[in-house]
C-alpha positions as CSV (number, residue, x, y, z in Angstrom):
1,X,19.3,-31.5,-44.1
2,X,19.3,-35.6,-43.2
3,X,22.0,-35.3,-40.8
4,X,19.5,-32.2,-38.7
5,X,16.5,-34.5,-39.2
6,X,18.0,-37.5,-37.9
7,X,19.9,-36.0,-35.2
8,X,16.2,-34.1,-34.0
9,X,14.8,-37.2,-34.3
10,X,17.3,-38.7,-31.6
11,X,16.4,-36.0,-29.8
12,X,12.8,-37.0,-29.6
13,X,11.6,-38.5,-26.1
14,X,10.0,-41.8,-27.6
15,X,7.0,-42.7,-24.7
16,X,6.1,-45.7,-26.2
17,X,6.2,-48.8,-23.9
18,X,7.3,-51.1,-25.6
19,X,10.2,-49.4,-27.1
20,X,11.6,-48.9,-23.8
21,X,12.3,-50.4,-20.4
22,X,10.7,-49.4,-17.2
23,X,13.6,-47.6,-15.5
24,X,14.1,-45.4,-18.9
25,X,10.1,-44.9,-18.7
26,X,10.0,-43.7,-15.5
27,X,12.8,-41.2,-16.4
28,X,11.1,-39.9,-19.0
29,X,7.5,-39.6,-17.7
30,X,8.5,-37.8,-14.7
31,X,10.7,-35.3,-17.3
32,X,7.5,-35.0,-19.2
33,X,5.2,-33.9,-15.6
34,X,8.0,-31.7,-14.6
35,X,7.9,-29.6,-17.7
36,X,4.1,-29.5,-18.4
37,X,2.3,-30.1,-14.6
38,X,2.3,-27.5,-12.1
39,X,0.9,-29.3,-8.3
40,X,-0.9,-27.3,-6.4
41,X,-0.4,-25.2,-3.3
42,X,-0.5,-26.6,-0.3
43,X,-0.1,-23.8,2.0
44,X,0.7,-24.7,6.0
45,X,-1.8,-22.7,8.5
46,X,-0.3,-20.8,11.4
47,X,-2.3,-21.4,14.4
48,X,-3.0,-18.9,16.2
49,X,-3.6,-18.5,20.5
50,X,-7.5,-17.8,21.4
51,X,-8.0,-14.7,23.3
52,X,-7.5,-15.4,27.0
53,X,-10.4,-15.2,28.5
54,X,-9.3,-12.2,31.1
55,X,-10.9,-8.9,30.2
56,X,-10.4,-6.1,31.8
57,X,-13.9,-4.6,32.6
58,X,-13.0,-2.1,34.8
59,X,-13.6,0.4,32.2
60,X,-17.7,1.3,31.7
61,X,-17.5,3.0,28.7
62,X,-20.6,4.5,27.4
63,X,-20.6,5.0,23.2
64,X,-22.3,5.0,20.4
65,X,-23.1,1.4,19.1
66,X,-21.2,1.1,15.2
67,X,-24.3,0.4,13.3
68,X,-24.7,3.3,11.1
69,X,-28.3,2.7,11.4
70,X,-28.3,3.5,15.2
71,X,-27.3,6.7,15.5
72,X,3.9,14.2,-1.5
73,X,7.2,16.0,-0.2
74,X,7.2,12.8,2.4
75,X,8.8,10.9,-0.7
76,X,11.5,9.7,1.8
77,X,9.2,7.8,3.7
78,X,9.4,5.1,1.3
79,X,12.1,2.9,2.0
80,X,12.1,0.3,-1.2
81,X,13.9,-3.1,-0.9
82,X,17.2,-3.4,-2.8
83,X,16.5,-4.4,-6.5
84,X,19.1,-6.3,-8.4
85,X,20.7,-3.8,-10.8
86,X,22.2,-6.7,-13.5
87,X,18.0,-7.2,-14.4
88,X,16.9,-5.5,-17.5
89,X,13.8,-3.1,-17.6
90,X,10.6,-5.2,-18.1
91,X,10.0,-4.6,-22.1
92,X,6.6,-5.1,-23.7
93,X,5.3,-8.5,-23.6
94,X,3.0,-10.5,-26.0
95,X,-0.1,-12.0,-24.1
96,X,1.2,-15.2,-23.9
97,X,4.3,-13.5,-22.0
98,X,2.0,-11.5,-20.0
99,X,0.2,-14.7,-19.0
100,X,3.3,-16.4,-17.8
101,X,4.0,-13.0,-15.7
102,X,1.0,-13.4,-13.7
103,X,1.3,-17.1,-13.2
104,X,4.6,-16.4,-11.6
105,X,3.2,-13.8,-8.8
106,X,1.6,-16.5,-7.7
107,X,4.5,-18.6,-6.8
108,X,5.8,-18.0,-2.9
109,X,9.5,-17.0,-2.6
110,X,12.6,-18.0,-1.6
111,X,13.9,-18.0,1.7
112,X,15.8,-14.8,2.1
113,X,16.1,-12.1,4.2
114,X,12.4,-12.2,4.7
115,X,11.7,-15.6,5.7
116,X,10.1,-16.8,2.9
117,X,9.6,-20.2,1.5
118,X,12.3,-21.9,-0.6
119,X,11.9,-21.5,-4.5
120,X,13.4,-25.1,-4.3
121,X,9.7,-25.8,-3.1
122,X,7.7,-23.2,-5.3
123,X,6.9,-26.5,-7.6
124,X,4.9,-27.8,-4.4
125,X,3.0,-24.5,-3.3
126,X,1.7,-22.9,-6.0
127,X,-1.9,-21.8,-5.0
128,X,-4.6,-20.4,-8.1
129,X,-6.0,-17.1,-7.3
130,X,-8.7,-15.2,-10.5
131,X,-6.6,-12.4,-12.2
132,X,-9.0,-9.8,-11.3
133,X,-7.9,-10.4,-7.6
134,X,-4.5,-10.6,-8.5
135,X,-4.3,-7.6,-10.2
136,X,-5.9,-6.1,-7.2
137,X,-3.5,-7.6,-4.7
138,X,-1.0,-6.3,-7.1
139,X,-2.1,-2.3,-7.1
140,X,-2.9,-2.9,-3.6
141,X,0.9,-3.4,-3.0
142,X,2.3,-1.4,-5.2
143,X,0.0,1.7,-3.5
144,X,1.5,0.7,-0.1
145,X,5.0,1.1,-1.5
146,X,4.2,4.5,-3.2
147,X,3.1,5.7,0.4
148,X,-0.4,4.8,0.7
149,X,-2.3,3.2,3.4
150,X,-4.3,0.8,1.1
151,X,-7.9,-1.2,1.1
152,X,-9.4,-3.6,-0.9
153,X,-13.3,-3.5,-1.8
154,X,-14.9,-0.5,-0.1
155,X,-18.2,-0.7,-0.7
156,X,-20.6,2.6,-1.7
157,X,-24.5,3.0,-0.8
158,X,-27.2,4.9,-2.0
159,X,-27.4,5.4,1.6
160,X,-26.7,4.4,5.3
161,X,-29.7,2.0,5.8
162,X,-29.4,-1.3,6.2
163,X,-31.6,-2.3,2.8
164,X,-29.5,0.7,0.8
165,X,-28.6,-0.6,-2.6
166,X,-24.5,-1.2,-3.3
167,X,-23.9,1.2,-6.2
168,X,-20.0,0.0,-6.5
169,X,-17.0,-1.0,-4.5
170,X,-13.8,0.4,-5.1
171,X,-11.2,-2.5,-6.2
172,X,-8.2,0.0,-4.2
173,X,-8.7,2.6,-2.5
174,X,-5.2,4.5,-1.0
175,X,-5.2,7.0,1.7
176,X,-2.0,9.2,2.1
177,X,-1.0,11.1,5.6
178,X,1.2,14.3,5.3
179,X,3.4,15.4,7.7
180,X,0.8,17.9,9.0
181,X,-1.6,15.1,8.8
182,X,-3.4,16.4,5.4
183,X,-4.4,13.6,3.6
184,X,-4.8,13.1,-0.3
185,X,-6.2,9.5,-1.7
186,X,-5.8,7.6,-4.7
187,X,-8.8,5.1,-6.4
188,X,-7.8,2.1,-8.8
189,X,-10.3,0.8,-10.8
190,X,-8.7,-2.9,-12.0
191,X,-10.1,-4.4,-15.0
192,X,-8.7,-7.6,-15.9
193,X,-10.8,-9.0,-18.5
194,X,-13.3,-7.0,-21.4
195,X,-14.5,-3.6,-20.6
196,X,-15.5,-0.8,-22.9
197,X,-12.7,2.0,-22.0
198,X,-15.0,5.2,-23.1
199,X,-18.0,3.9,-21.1
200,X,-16.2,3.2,-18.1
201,X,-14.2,6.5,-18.2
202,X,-17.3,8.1,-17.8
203,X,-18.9,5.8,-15.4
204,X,-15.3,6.6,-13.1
205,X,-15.8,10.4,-13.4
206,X,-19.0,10.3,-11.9
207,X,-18.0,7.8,-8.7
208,X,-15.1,10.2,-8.4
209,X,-16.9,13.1,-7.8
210,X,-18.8,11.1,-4.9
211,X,-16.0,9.7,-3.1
212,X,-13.7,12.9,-3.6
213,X,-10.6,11.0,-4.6
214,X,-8.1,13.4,-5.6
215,X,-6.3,10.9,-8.2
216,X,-8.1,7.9,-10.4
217,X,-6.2,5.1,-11.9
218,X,-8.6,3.0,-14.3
219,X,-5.9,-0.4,-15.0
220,X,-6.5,-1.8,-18.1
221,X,-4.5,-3.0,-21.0
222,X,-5.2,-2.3,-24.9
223,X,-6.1,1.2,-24.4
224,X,-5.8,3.1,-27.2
225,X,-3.1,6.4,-26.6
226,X,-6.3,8.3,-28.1
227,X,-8.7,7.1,-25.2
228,X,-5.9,7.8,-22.8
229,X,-5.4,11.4,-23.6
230,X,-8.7,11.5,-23.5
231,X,-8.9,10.3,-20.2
232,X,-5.9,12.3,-18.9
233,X,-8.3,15.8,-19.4
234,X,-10.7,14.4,-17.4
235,X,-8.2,13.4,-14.1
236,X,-7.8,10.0,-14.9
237,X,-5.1,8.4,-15.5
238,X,-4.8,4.6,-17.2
239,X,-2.7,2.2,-16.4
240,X,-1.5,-0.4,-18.8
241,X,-1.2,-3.7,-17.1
242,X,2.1,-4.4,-19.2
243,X,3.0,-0.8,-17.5
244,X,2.7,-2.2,-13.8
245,X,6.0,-4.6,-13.9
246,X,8.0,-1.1,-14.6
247,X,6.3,0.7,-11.8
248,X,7.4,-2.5,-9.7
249,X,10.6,-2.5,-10.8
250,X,10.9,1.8,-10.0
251,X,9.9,1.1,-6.5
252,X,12.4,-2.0,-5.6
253,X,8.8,-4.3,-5.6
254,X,9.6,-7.7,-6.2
255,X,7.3,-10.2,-8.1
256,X,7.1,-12.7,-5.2
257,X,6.8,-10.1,-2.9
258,X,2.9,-10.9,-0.7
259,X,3.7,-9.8,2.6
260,X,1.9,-7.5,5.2
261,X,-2.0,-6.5,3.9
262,X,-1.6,-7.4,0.3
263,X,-0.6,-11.5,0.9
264,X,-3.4,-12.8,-0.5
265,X,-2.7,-16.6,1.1
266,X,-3.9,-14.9,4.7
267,X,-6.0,-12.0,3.3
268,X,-8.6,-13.7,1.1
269,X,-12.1,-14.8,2.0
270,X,-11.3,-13.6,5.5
271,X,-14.0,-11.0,5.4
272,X,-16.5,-13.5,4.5
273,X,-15.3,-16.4,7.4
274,X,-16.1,-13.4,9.9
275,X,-19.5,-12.3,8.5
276,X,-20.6,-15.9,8.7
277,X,-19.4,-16.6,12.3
278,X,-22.8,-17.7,14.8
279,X,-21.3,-17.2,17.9
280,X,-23.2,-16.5,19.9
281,X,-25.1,-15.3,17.1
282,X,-24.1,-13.4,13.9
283,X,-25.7,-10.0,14.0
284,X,-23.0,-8.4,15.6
285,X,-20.3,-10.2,13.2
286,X,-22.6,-8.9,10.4
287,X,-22.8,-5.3,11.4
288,X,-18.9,-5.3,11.9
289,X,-18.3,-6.8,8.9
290,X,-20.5,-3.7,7.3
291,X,-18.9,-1.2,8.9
292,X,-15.7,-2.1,7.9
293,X,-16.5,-2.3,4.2
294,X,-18.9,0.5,3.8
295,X,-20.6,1.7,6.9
296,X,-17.4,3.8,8.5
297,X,-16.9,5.3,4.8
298,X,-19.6,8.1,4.7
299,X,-19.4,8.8,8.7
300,X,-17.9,11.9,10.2
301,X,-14.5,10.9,11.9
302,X,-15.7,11.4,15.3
303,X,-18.5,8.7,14.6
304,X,-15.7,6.8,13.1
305,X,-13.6,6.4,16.0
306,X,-16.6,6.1,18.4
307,X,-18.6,3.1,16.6
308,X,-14.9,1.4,15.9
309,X,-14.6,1.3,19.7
310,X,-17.5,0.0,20.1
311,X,-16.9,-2.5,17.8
312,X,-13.6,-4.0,19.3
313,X,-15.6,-3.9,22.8
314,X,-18.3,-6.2,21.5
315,X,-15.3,-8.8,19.9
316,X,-13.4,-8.2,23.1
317,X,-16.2,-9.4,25.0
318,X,-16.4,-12.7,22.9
319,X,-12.8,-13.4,23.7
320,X,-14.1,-16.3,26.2
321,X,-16.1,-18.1,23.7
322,X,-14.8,-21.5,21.7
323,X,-14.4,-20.8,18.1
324,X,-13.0,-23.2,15.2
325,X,-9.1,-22.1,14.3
326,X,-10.3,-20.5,11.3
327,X,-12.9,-18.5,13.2
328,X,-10.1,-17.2,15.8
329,X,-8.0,-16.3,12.3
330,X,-11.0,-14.1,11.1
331,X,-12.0,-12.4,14.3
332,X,-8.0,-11.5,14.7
333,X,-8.5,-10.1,11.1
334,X,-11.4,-8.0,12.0
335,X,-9.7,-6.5,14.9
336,X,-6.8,-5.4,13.5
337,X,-8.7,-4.2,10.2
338,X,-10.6,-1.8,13.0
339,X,-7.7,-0.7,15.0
340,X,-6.3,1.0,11.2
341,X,-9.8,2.5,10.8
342,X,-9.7,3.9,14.2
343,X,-5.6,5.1,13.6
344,X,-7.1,6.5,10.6
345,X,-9.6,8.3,11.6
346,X,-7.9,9.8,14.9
347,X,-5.1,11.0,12.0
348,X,-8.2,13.1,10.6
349,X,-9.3,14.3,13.5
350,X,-5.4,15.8,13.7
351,X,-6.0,17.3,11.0
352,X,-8.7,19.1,11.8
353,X,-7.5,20.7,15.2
354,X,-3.9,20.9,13.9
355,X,-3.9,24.5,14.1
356,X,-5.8,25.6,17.3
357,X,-5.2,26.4,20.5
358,X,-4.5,23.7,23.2
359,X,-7.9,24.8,24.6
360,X,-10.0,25.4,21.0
361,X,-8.4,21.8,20.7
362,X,-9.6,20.3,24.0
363,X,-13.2,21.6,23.5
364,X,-13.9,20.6,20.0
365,X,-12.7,17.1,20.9
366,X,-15.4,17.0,23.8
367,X,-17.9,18.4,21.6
368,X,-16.9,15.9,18.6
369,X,-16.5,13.1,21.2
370,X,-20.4,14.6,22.6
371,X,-22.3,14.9,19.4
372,X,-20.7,13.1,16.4
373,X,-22.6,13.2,13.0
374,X,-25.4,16.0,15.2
375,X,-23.7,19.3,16.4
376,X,-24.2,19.8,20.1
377,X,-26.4,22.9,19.2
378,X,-28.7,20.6,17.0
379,X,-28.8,18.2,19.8
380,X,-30.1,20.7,22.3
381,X,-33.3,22.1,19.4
382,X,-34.2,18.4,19.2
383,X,-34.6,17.9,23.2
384,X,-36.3,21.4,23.3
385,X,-38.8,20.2,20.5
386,X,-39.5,16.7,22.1
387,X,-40.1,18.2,24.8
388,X,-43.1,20.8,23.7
389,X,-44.5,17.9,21.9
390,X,-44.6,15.4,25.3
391,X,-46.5,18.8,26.5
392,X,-48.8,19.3,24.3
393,X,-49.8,15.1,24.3
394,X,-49.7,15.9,27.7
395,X,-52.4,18.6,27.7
396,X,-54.6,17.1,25.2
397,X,-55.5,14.1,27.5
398,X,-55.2,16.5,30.8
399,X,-56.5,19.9,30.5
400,X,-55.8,21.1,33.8
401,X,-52.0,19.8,33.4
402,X,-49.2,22.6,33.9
403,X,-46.0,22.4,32.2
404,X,-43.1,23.5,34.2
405,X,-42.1,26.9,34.0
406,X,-38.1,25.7,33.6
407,X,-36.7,25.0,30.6
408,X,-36.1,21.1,30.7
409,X,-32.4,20.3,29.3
410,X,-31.0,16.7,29.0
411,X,-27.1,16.9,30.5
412,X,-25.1,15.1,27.6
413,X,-21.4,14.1,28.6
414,X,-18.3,12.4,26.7
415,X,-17.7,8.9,26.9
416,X,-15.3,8.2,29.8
417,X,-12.3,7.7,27.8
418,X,-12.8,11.5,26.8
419,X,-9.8,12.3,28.9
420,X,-7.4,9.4,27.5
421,X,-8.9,10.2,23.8
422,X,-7.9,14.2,23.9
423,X,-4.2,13.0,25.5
424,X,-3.9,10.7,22.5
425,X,-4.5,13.3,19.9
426,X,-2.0,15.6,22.1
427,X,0.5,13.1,21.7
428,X,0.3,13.2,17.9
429,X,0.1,16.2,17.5
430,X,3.1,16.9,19.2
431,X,5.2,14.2,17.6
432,X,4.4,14.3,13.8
433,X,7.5,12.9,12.3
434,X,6.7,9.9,15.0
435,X,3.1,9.4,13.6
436,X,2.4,10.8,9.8
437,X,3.3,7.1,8.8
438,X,1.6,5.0,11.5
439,X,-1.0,3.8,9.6
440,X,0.8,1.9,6.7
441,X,3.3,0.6,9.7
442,X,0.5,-0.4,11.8
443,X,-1.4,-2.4,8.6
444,X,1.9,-4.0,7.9
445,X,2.8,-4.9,11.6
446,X,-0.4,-6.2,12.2
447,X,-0.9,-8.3,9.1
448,X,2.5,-9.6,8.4
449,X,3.3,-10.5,12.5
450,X,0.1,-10.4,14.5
451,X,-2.4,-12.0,12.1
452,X,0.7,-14.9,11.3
453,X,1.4,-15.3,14.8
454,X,5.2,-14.1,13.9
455,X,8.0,-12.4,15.2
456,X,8.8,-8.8,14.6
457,X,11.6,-8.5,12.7
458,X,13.0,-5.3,13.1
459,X,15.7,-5.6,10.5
460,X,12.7,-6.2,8.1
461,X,11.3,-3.2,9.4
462,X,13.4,-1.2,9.1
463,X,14.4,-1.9,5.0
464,X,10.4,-0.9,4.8
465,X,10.2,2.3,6.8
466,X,12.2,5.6,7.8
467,X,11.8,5.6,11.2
468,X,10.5,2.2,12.9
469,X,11.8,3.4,16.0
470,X,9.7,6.4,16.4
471,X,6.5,3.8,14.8
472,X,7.0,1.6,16.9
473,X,6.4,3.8,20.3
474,X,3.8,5.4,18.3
475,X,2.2,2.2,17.8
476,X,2.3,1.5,21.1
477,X,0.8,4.3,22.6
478,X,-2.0,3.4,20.3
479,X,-2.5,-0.6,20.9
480,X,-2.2,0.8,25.1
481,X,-4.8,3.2,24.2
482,X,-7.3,0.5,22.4
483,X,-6.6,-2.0,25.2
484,X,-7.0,0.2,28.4
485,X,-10.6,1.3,26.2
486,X,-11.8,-1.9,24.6
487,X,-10.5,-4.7,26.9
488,X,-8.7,-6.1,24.3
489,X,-6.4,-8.5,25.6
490,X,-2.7,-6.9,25.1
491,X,-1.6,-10.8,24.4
492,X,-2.7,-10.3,20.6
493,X,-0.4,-7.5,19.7
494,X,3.2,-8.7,19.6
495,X,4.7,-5.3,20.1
496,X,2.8,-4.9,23.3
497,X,4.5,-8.4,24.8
């Protein structure tokens, strides 16, 4: 027993200075900060090109402004990245090892196939990020890779006013296309820290039955298997955070994986850069900013599209204007967060005139494209009402006056893209294999290439998804679409250079 004490006691690392010179000191401080420090992140920024400031104008389109106020068996299309088959399954970890585990997701990668960053310089650019947001970015990917086109913080309203109270927002919400462009979505609820499992299973059922989500996930660890059974017979299933690194693992995900929409190093705080912006001013920054979070959530999907293109018009028209680097990086955000919701709503629309006739097709778009969130027929009673009531002011202050004997009518047209619009939808609904999966490629394109300033990598692509060629021409025919409409310069979409 001596001889193990004194040979641990060699072992020791003895600190003291004047036990030992300077050159051994050094050695052994810089051991000692090696195995306890972590430096921080220092991560480069990208810069990004302005706008130019040529806009094509020629286009006077007349829409709806965005304010709300104003008015399954496609398995296959998940294409996982090779997992190394020599790693164990993830066992159960204590909480210290669970810790550990999310410190490392926030380590960048190595340079691989990917272009990542060397782990030779992880040491040097590790960045802090809370664990609630972590686990978010986390579910955020993982949804994507199960075939989900995912967002982060939608916001519910009591209502659509601008002073409605924010009942919740949903940490992830997932939206997956079919083939024949049904759709079915997924909400996770991510809970990171204490909650009270019973109280907020019930809380969940009742935000479920407002937002129609067809599946819940409610992520937390230390759930009873009681309380999960429990929730199980009320549609929601719970997700053990210990649980996630399997789930990972099942769909090829790896830890330092933050690429596309989930890569929290470009993705955070950008929302709030661009609802801060001043100019010219900020209310139209603001009202985008709310649309994308909760405005566009409770519209009808022809409102949708029309108030999106509205809102890349106004942002297309500030493309002349002098904005701070971090400014430019947030606008660019904004833009490409619109051009999804306006892919995803167009996917609805799909949807909904998949099975009628080219003509039944052509006229509900003109109707959809005419009256939005009030049928045409509605429309036409509220003119006819307004109307009698102009009359009968009319009357009161001029007896003698003589309303004409026609019926007034109040001739309302489409927007002057309606012709472009309906060929669009044509387009898709003709090529489905081409488009079921455009959303999740445009969100990845956009956010890992466009938003980065980067190179598409095709070879990256197509280790992601099925059928990047056919994505890719679908993608353009959308980006042409948005430009010729908007006057969005094509210069900030690499697959249109």
């Amino acid at each position: 027993m001596e001889e193990k004490k004194n040979e641990s006691e060699e072992r020791e690392v003895d600190v003291n200075p004047s036990n030992v010179d300077s050159e051994s000191k050094k050695e052994q401080m810089d051991t000692i900060v090696s195995d306890h420090l972590i430096p921080p992140l220092v991560v480069p920024e990208i810069p990004i090109a302005k706008m130019p400031a040529e806009i094509n104008d020629s286009q006077n389109v007349q829409i709806d402004n965005y304010s709300s106020d104003s008015i399954g068996s496609e398995a296959s299309r998940i294409k996982p990245t090779t997992y190394d088959s020599k790693l164990p399954l993830p066992r159960e970890q204590s909480g210290s090892s669970r810790r550990q585990t999310l410190n490392k997701q926030v380590e960048l990668f190595e340079d691989d196939k990917f272009g990542r960053a060397t782990s030779r310089d992880s040491k040097s650019r590790t960045s802090r990020i809370a664990d609630g947001d972590l686990l978010e970015y986390r579910m955020k990917r993982l949804i994507f890779y199960m075939g989900y086109y995912p967002k982060i913080g939608v916001l519910l309203k009591t209502s659509q006013d601008e002073s409605a109270d924010v009942i919740t927002d949903l940490d992830v919400f997932g939206t997956y296309i079919h083939k024949d462009f049904s759709s079915k979505t997924v909400w996770a609820d991510c809970k990171s820290g204490q909650a009270r499992p019973h109280d907020r299973i019930t809380w969940i059922k009742g935000v479920m039955t407002s937002i129609q989500a067809n599946d819940v996930i409610f992520v937390k660890s230390g759930v009873r298997q009681t309380t999960k059974q429990y929730a199980r017979r009320a549609g929601i299933q719970i997700l053990d955070t210990r649980i996630i690194d399997k789930l990972e693992h099942d769909y090829g995900i790896r830890s330092t994986d933050w690429r596309g929409s989930w890569n929290y190093h470009v993705q955070l705080n950008k929302k709030n850069i661009f609802s801060r912006i001043s100019v010219p001013t900020n209310e139209v920054y603001k009202k985008i900013s709310t649309f994308i979070s909760s405005d566009y959530w409770v519209l009808d999907n022809f409102s949708r599209a029309k108030k999106t293109i509205t809102a890349l018009r106004d942002l297309s028209s500030y493309s002349t204007l002098a904005f701070e680097e971090e400014q430019q990086k947030a606008i660019r955000w904004a833009v490409y967060e619109l051009i999804c919701l306006f892919t995803m709503s167009i996917l609805n629309i799909t949807k909904e005139i998949y099975y009628f006739s080219d003509e039944e097709k052509r006229e509900t778009i003109y109707e959809g494209l005419i009256s939005s969130e009030i049928p045409l027929k509605k429309r036409t009673e509220i003119v006819d009402a307004s109307f009698k009531i102009a009359y009968n002011l009319v009357k009161q202050q001029f007896p003698e006056f003589n309303p004409p004997a026609n019926k007034q009518s109040v001739n309302l047209t489409p927007p002057s893209y309606f012709e472009a619009f309906n060929d669009l939808l044509s387009r898709i609904i003709n090529s489905p294999h081409d488009y079921y999966d455009i959303l999740r490629f445009l969100d990845f394109v956009l956010s890992e290439y466009d938003l980065q300033g980067k190179k598409v990598d095709e070879k990256e692509l197509n280790q992601m998804f099925t059928n990047t060629r056919g994505n890719t021409h679908s993608a353009k025919t959308i980006l042409h679409f948005i430009h010729q409409v908007t006057g969005m310069p094509r210069e900030i979409f690499c697959l249109l250079n």
